[in-house]
C-alpha atoms as an extended CHARMM CRD file, in Angstrom:
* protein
*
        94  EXT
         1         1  UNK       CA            -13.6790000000        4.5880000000        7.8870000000  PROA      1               0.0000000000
         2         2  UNK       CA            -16.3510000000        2.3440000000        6.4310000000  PROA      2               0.0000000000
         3         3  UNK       CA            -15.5630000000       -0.3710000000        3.5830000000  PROA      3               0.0000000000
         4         4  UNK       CA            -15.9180000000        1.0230000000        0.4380000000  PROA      4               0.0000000000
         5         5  UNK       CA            -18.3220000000       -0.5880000000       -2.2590000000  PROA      5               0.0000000000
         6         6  UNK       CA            -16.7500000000       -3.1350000000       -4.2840000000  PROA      6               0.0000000000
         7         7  UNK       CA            -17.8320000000       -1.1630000000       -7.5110000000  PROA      7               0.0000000000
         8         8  UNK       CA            -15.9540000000        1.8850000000       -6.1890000000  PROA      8               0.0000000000
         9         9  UNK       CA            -12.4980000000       -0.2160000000       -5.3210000000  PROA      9               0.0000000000
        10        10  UNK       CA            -12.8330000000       -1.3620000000       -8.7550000000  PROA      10              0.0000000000
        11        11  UNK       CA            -12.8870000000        1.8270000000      -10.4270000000  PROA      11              0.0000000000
        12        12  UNK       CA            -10.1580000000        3.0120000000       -8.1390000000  PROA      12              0.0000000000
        13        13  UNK       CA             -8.1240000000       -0.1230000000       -9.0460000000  PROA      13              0.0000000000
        14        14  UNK       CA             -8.2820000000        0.8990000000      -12.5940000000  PROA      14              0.0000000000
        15        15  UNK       CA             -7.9260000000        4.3280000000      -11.8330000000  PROA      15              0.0000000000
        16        16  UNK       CA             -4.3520000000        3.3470000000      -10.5260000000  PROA      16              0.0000000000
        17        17  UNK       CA             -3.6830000000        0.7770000000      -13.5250000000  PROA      17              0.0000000000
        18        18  UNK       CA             -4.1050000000        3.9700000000      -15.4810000000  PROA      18              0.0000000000
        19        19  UNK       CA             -2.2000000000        6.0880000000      -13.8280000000  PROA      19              0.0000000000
        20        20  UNK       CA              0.9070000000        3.6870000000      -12.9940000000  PROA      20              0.0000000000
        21        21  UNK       CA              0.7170000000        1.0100000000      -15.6710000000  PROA      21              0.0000000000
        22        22  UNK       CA              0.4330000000       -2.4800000000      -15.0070000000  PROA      22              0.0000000000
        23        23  UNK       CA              3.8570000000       -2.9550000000      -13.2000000000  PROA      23              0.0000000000
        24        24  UNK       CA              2.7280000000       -0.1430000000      -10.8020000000  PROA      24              0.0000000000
        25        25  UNK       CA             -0.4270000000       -2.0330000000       -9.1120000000  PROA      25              0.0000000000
        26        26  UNK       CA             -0.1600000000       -5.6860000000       -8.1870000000  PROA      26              0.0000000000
        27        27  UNK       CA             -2.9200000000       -7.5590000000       -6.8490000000  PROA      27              0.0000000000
        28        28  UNK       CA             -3.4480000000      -11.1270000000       -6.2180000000  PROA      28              0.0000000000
        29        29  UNK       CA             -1.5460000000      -12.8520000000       -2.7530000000  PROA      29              0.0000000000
        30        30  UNK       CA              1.3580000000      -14.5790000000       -4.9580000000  PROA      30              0.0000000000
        31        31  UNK       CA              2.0490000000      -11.2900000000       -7.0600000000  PROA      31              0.0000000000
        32        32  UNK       CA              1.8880000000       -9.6160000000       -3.8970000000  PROA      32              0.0000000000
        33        33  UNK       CA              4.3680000000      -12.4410000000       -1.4710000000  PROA      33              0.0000000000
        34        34  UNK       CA              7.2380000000       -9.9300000000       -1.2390000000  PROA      34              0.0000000000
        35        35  UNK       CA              5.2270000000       -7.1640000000       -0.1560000000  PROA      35              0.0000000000
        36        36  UNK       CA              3.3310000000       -8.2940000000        2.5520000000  PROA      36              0.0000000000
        37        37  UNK       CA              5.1740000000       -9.5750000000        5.6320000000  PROA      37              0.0000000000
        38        38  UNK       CA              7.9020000000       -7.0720000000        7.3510000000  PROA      38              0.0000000000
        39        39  UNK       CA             11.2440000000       -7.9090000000        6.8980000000  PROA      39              0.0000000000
        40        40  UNK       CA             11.6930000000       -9.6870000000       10.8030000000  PROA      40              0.0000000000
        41        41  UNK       CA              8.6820000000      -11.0550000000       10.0420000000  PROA      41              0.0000000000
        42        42  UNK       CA              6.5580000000       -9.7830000000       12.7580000000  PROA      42              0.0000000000
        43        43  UNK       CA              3.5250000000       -8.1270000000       10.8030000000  PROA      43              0.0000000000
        44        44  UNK       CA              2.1730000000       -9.2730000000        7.9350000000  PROA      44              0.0000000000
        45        45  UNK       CA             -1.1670000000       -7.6140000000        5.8980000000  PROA      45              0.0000000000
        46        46  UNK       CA             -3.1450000000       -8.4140000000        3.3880000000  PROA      46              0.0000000000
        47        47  UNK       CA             -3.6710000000       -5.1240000000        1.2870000000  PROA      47              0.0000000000
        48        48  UNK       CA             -6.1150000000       -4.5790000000       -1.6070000000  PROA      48              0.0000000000
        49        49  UNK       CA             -3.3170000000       -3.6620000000       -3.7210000000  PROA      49              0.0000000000
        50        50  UNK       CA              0.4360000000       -2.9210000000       -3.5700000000  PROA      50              0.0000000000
        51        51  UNK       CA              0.9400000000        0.4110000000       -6.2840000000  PROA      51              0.0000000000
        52        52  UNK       CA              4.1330000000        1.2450000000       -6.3230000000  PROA      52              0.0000000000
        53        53  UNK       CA              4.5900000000        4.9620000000       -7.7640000000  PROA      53              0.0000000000
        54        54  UNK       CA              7.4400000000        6.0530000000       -9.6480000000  PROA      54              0.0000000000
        55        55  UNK       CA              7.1840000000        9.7890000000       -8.7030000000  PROA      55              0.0000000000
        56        56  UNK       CA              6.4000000000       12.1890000000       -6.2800000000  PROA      56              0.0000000000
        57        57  UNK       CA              3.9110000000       13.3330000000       -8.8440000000  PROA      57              0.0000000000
        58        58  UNK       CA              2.2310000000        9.6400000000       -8.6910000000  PROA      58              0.0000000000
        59        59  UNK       CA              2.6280000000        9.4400000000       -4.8650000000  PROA      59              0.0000000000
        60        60  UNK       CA              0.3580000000       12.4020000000       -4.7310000000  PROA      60              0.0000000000
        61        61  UNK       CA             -2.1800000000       11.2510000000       -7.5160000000  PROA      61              0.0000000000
        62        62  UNK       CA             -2.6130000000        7.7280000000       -5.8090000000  PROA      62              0.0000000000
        63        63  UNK       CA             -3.5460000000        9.6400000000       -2.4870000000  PROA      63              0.0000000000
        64        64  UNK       CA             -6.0640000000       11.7630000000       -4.2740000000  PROA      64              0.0000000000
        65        65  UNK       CA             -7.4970000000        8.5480000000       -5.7520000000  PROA      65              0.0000000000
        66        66  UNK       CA             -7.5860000000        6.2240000000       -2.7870000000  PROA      66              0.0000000000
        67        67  UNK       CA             -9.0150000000        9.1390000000       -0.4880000000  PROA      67              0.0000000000
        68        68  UNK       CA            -11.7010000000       10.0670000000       -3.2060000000  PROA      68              0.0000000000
        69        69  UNK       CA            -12.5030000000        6.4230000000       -2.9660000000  PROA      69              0.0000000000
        70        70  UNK       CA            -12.6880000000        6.1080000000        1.0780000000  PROA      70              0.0000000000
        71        71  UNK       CA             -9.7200000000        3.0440000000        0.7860000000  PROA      71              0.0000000000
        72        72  UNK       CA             -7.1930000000        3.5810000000        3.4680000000  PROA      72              0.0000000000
        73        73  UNK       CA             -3.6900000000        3.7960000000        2.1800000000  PROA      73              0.0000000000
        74        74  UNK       CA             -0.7490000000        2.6190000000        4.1090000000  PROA      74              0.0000000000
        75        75  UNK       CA              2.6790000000        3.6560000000        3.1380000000  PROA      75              0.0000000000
        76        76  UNK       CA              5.5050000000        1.3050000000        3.3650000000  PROA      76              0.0000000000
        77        77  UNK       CA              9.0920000000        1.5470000000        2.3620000000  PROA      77              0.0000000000
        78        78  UNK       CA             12.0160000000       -0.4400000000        3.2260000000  PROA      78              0.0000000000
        79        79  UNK       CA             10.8780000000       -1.0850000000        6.9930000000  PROA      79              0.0000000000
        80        80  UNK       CA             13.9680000000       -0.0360000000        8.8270000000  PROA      80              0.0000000000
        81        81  UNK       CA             11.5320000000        1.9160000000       11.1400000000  PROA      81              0.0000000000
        82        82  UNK       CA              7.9870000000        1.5550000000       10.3800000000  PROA      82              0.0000000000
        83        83  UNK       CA              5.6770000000       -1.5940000000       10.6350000000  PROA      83              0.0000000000
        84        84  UNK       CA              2.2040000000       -2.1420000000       10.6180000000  PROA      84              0.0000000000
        85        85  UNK       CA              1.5760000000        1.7100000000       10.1880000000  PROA      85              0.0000000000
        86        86  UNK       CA              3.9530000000        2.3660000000       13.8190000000  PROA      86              0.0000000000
        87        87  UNK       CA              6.9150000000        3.0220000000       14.8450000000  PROA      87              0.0000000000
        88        88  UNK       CA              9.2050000000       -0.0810000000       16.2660000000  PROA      88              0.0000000000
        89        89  UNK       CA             10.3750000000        0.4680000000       19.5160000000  PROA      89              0.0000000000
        90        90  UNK       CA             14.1470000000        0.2060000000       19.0810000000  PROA      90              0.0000000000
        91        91  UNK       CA             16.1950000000       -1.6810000000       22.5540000000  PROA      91              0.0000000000
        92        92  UNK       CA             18.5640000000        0.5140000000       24.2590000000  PROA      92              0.0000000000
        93        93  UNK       CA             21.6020000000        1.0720000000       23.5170000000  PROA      93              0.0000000000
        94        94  UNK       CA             24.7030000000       -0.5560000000       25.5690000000  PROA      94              0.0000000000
């Protein structure tokens, strides 16, 4: 994927503002400290943006946007199993 043109992660940016409110997109690395390292600690990233949807109705509309915009979009949740966009290999058991 290449790197989008600043002007176009811009409009996207405010696309999302729009569409979540200003609670729903953070940007700027101290708005965004509690987002970006993985709970153990073993990956942290530095994304444009953390949006954080409030429906499966805005889940969908933020796809649409960042895909129309060429900007790569990786979900996170809690991070009981997923980390840097993998799975984490879990030990065995006993």
């Amino acid at each position: 994927m290449s790197t989008p043109a600043p002007q176009t992660v811009q409009a996207c940016l405010a696309a999302l503002a729009d569409l979540l409110g200003p609670a729903g997109v953070i940007t700027g690395a101290e708005a965004q400290a509690p987002y970006l390292t993985e709970a153990r600690g073993n990956a942290v990233s530095t994304p444009l943006a953390v949006v954080r949807p409030g429906t499966v109705e805005e889940v969908a509309a933020v796809v649409r946007l960042t895909a129309a915009a060429g900007i790569a979009l990786v979900p996170q949740g809690a991070t009981p199993a997923w980390w840097a966009g993998r799975w984490r290999r879990r030990a065995p058991c006993c």
